[in-house]
C-alpha positions as CSV (number, residue, x, y, z in Angstrom):
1,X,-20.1,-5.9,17.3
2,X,-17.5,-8.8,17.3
3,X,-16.8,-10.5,20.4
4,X,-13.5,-12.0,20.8
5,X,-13.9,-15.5,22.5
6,X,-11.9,-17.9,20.6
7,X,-8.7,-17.9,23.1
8,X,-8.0,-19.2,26.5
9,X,-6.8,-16.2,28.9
10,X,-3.3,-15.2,27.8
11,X,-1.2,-15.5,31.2
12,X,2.3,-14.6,32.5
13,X,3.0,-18.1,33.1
14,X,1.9,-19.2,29.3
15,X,5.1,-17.2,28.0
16,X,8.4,-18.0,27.0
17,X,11.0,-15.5,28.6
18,X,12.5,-14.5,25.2
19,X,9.8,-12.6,23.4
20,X,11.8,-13.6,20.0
21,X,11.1,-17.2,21.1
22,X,7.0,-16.2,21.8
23,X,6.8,-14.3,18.1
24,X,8.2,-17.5,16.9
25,X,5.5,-19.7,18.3
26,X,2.6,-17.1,17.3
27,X,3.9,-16.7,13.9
28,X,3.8,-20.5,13.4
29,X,0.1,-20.6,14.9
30,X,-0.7,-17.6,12.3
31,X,0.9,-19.8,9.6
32,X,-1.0,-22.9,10.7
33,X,-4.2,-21.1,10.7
34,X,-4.2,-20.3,6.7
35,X,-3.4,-16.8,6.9
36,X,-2.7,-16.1,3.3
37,X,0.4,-13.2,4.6
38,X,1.2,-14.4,7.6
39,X,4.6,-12.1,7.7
40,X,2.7,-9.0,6.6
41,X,2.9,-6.0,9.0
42,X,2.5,-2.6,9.3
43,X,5.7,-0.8,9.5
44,X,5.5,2.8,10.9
45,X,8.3,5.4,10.7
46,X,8.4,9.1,11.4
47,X,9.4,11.9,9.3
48,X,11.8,15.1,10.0
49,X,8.9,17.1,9.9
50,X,7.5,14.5,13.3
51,X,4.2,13.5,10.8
52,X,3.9,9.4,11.5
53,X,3.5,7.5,7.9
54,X,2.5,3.6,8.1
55,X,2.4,0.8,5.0
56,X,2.5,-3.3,5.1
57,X,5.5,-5.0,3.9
58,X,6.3,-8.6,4.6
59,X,8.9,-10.1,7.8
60,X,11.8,-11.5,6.5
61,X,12.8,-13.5,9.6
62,X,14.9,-12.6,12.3
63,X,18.9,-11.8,12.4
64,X,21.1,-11.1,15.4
65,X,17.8,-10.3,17.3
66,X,15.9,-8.3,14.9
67,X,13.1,-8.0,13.0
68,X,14.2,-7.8,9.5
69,X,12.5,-6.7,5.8
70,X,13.6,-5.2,3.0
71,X,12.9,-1.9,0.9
72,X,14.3,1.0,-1.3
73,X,16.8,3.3,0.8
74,X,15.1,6.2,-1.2
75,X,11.5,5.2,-0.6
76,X,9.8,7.5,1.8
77,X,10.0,5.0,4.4
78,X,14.4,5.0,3.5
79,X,14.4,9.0,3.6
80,X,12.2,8.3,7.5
81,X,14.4,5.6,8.5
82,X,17.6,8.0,7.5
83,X,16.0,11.5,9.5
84,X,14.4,9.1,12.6
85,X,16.2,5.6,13.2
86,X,12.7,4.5,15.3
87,X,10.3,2.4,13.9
88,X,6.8,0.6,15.1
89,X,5.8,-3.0,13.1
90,X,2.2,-3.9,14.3
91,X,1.3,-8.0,12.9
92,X,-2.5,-8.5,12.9
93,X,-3.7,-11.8,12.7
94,X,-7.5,-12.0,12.7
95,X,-8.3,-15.4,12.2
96,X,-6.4,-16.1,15.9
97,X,-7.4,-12.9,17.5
98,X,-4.5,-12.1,18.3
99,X,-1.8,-9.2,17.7
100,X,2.2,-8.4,18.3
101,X,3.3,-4.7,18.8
102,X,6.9,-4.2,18.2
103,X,9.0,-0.9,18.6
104,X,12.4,-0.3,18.4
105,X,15.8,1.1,17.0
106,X,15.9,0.1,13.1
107,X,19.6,-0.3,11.0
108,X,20.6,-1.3,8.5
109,X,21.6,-4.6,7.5
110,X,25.3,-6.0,5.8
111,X,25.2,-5.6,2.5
112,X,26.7,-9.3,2.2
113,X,22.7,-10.4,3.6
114,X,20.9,-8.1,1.2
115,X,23.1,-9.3,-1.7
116,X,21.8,-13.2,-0.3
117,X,18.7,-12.4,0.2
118,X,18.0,-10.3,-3.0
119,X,19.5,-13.6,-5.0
120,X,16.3,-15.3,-3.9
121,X,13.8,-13.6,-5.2
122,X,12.2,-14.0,-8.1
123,X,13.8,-12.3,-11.7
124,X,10.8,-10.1,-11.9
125,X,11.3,-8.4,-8.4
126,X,14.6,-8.2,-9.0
127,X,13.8,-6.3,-12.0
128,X,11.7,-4.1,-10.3
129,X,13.9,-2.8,-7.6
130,X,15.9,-1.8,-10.6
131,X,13.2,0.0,-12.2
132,X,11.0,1.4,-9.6
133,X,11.6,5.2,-7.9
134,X,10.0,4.3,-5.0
135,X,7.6,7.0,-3.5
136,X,8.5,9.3,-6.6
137,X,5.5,11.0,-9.1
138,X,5.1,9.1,-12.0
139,X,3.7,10.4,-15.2
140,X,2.1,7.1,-16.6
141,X,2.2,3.3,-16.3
142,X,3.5,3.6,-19.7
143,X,6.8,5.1,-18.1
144,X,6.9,2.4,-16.0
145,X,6.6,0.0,-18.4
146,X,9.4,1.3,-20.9
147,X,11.7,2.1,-18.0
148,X,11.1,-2.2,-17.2
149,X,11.6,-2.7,-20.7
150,X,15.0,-1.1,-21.0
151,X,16.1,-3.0,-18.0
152,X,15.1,-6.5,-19.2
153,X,17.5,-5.2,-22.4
154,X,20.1,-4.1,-20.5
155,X,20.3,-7.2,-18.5
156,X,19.4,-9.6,-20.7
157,X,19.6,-13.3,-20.0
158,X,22.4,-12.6,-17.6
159,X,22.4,-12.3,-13.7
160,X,20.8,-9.0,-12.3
161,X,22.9,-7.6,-9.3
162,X,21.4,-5.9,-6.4
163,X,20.7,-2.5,-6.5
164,X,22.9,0.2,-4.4
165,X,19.2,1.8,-3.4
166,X,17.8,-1.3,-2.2
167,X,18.4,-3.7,1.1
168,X,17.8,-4.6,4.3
169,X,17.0,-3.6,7.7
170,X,16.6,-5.0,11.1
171,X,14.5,-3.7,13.7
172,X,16.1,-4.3,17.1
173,X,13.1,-4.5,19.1
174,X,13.2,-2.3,22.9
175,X,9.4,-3.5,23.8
176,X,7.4,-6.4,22.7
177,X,3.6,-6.1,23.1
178,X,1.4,-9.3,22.7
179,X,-1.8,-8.7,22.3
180,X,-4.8,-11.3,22.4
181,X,-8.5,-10.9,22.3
182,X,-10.9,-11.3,25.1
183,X,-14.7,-11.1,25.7
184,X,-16.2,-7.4,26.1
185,X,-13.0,-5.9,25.2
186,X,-11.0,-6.9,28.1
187,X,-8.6,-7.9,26.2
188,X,-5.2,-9.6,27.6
189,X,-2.0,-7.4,27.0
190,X,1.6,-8.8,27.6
191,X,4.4,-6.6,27.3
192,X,7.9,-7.3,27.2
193,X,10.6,-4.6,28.0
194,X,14.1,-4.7,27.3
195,X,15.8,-5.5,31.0
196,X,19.6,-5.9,32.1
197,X,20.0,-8.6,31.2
198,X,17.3,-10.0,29.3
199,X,13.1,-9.2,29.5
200,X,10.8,-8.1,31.9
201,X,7.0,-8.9,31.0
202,X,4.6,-6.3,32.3
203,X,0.8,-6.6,31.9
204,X,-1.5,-3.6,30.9
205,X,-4.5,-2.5,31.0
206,X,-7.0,-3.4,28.0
């Protein structure tokens, strides 16, 4: 069995007051440590029917206080987001022993910043998000394929607009859990709560 033992104890008094501030300084180490994703997570949402449903999608930085990424609105994750507005991301980063638990109310984001943000990536993605019925039965590759073939047609050489399906949200966190390993799984557990009128950090058990 692994023993966590690479970190220093994680105290109260090591913290920034803003959690937003903390993530920062954590993402950067994760960065700085050769993590190939360091802005993957785990994103789980909650059906109508109260069954939980988790997948990794990348962090797209924060805006107005959220945690922000970006998906199909009719992916199942869109159709969760639609029936349940809550959401959990969970960033694991082994190589630092260390991970960040975030929960909170998710919304969605302007259309203006999806439009922006959509410009950036690459023509292929953008492509994509045109072609793709996210979380829909698929008969072959080969449909896939034609369907991405049509579009690079239709399009041609020209600019590719954003899709009405596909854009942003933002995760307005409520807690912030930071998580760090210890020897024989006493692990250090910082929470941050949402306070009037900022934070309180609250530290549980392991």
């Amino acid at each position: 069995m692994s023993q966590y033992d690479r970190n220093a104890p994680l105290l109260e008094s090591h913290m920034q007051a803003d959690p937003l501030l903390q993530f920062e300084r954590w993402l950067a180490d994760a960065a700085g440590a050769g993590m190939r994703e360091p802005t993957a997570m785990t994103l789980s949402t909650v059906g109508a029917d109260g069954r939980p449903s988790g997948r990794i999608l990348l962090y797209k930085g924060l805006h107005e206080g959220g945690f922000t990424f970006y998906t199909n609105y009719e992916s199942r994750k869109g159709a969760e987001l639609a029936a349940s507005p809550f959401a959990a991301m969970t960033f694991w980063w082994d190589r630092l022993e260390r991970q960040v638990r975030i929960e909170g109310r998710v919304h969605r984001l302007p259309p203006l910043l999806s439009d922006e943000y959509f410009g950036t990536r690459p023509r292929g993605s953008q492509l994509g998000a045109h072609v793709s019925q996210q979380s829909r039965v698929v008969a072959a590759r080969e449909e896939l394929d034609r369907r991405l073939a049509q579009t690079q047609a239709h399009f041609g050489d020209g600019p590719i607009p954003r899709p009405a399906h596909w854009g942003g949200y933002q995760l307005v966190p409520e807690t912030i859990e930071f998580w760090q390993g210890r020897l024989d799984r006493l692990h250090d557990r910082l929470l941050y709560r949402r306070d009037v009128p900022g934070w309180r950090i609250e530290r549980l058990e392991p």
